[in-house]
C-alpha positions, 0 to 999 in steps of 0.5 A: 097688154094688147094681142095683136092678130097678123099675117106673115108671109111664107118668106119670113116664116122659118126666121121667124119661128126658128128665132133667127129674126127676133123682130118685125117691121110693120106698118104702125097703124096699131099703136104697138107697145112694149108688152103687147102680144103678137099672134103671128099666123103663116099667110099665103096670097094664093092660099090664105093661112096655113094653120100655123101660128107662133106668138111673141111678145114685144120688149121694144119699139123703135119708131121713125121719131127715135131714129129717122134715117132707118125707120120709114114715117108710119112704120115701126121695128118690133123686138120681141122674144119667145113666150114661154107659155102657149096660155099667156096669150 
């Protein structure tokens, strides 16, 4: 398992922490993993983080090789769900 540190911008917040969007499309410049964990913190350009914070850990990955006409080459859709534990991270 691998912790993954990133930025989500304030328009996909309340999805994300409400559980409406239980998935990311990211860049895969991080070799990203079912198991991993996603430490995701509220980022404005103007302000910087917010201090809010949620975590997720990845069930599934779906790469451009395993469906090309809906994933760009270099990216990646995460599917993940709630941690139950705030100490799992």
């Amino acid at each position: 398992m691998v912790k993954h540190d990133l930025k989500t911008q304030p328009q996909f917040w309340e999805a994300l922490v409400n559980g409406s969007r239980p998935f990311e499309v990211r860049r895969n410049d991080r070799k990203f993993s079912p198991g991993d964990v996603l430490i995701l913190r509220e980022w404005t350009p103007e302000f910087g983080y917010t201090g809010e914070e949620t975590c997720r850990q990845v069930s599934y990955v779906l790469r451009h090789e395993d469906f090309p006409q809906g994933v760009p080459i270099g990216f990646v859709v995460l599917g993940f769900g709630i941690m139950q534990r705030s100490d799992d991270v």
